[in-house]
C-alpha positions in Angstrom: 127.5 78.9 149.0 128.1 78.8 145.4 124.4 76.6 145.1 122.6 79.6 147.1 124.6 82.5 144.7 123.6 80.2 141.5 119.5 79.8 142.9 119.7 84.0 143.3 121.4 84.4 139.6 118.7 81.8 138.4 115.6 84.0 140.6 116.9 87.5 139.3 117.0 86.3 135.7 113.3 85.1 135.8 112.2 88.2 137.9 113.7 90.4 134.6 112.0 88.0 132.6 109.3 88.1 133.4 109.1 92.3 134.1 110.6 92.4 130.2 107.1 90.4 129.4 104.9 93.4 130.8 104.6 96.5 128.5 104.2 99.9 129.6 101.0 101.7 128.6 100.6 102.6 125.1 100.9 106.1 124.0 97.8 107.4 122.2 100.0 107.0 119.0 101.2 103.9 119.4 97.4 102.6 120.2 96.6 104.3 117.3 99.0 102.2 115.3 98.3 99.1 116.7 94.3 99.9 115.8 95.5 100.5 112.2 97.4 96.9 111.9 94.7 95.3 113.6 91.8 96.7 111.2 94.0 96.1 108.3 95.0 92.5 109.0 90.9 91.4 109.2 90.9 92.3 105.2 92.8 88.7 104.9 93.6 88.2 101.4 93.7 85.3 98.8 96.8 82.8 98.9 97.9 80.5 96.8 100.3 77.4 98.0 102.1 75.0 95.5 100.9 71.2 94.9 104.6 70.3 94.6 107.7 70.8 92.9 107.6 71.8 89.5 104.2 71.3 88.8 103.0 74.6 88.4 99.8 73.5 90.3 98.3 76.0 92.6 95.6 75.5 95.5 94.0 78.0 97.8 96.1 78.2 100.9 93.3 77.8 103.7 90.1 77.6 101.7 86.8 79.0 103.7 83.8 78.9 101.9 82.8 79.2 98.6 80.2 82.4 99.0 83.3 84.4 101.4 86.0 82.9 98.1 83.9 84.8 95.8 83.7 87.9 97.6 87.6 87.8 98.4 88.1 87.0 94.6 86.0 89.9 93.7 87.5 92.5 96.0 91.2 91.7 94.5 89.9 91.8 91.3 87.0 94.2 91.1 85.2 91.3 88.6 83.0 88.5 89.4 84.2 86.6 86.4 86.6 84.0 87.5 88.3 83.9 83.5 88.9 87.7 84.0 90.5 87.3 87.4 92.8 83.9 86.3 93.6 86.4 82.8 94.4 89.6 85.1 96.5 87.3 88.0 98.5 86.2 85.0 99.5 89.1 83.5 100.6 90.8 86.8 103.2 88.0 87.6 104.1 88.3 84.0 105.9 91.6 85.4 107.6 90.0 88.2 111.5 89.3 88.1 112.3 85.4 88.0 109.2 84.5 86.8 111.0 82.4 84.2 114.2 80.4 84.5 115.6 79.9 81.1 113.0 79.7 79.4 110.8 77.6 81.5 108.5 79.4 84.0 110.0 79.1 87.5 107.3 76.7 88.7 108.7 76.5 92.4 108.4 80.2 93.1 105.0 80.3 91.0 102.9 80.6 94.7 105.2 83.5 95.4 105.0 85.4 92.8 100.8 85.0 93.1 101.0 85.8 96.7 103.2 89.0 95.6 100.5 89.9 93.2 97.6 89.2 95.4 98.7 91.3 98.3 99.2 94.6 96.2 95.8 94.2 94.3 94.0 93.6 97.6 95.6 96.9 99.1 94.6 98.5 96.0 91.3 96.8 95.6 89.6 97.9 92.6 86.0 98.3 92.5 85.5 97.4 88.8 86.7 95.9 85.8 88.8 99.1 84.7 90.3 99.9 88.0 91.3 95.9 88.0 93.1 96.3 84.5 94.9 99.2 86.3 95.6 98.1 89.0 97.5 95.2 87.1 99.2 97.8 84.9 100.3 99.8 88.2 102.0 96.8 89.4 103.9 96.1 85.5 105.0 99.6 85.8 106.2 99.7 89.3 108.1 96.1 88.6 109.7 97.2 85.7 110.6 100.2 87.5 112.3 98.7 89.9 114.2 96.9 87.2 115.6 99.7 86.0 116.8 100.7 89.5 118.4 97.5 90.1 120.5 97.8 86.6 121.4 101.4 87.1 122.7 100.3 90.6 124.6 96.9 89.3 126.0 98.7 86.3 129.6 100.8 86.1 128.8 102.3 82.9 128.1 105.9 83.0 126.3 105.6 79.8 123.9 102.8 81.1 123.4 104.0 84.8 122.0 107.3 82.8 120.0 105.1 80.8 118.3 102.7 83.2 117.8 106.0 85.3 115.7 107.9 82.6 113.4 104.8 82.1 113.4 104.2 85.8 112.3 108.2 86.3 109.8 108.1 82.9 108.0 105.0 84.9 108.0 106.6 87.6 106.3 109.0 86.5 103.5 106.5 84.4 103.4 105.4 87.8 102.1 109.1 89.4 100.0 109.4 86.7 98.2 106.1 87.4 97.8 107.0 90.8 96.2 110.2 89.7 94.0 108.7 87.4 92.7 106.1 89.9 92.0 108.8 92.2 90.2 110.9 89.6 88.1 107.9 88.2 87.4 106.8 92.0 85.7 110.0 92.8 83.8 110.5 89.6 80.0 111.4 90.3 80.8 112.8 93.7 79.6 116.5 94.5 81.1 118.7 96.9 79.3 121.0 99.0 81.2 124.3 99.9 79.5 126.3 102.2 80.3 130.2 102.6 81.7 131.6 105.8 79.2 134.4 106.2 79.7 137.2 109.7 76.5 138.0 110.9 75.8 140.8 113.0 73.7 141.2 115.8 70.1 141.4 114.7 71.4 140.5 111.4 70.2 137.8 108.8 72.7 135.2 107.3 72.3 134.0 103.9 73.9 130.5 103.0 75.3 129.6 99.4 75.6 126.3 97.9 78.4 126.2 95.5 78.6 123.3 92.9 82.0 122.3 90.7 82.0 123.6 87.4 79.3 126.3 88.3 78.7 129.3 90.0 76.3 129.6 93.1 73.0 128.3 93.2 69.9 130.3 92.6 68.7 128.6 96.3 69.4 130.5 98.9 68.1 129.9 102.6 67.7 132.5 105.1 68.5 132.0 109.4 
């Protein structure tokens, strides 16, 4: 008796098993999501694993080809020029906390700290040279940032919490204005159209106007 109750306990378990492996349809959100995460995940980014132990040697973690390297390289960088890229990696783990131990460069976490680096230039991913050197900067402001953050939040002086505060809200804001600028120098050369909203009657004529930035409408006007 107590076999047969233990073989039903045993069945019921793996019956809810197995129903707990089936998922219910997707929501048009949730496919939506899934579609994002998917799409973003092909854009596979540069890693870097360690050679050993304090060595401070680095290899590329899962090499591919050279032609689809130099691409990858490029697109994190936004420069072909593999001195550049080795000068602008640098400088952004620079910026990251524990980079040094004492006074010796924390070789063990070196791979980390690269990986860290990598990841937020390749979401960024600069098209050029100057958005690159920004993009670097971007990441030294947001890490020192969240420096200040941290201190304000360790500290129990009033007089320090205020100060780490201001510098963490004055980066902040170097932080918004690098974002801004990115945006701005992103979109420079690019015209916008704006087309007026014109009522036309019936057995009426509509006239279109094409509206430039920084001017008023143009002298061309088309008739329907």
């Amino acid at each position: 008796m107590a076999k047969k109750k233990t073989k039903k306990k045993k069945a019921q378990s793996k019956a809810k098993s197995v129903k707990d492996l089936v998922k219910k349809e997707y929501t048009e959100e949730e496919k939506a999501r899934i579609a994002n995460y998917r799409e973003r995940s092909k854009r596979q980014q540069i890693k870097f694993e360690s050679l050993g132990s304090g060595s401070g040697n680095l290899r590329l973690h899962q090499r591919t080809d050279k032609a689809l390297d130099k691409a990858k390289f490029l697109e994190t960088f936004g420069t072909p020029d593999c001195d550049l890229q080795n000068y602008l990696l640098i400088q952004a783990i620079k910026t990251f906390i524990g980079v040094k131990s004492s006074k010796e460069p924390d070789y063990d976490k070196m791979a980390d700290f690269c990986n860290n680096a990598l990841a937020i230039l390749n979401g960024i991913q600069p098209k050029d040279e100057i958005e690159g050197m920004l993009a670097v900067q971007m990441i030294g402001i947001h890490n020192m940032a969240m420096d200040c953050i941290c201190m304000a939040m360790r500290t129990k002086r009033v007089d320090q919490m205020n100060l780490y505060i201001n510098g963490a809200t004055k980066l902040s804001r170097v932080f918004a204005n690098q974002m801004e600028v990115l945006k701005k120098y992103r979109s420079k050369g690019q015209q916008k159209i704006v087309v007026e909203h014109v009522h036309v009657n019936e057995g009426g004529q509509a006239i279109v106007g094409v509206v430039n930035p920084g001017g008023g409408g143009s002298n061309d006007k088309k008739r329907e």
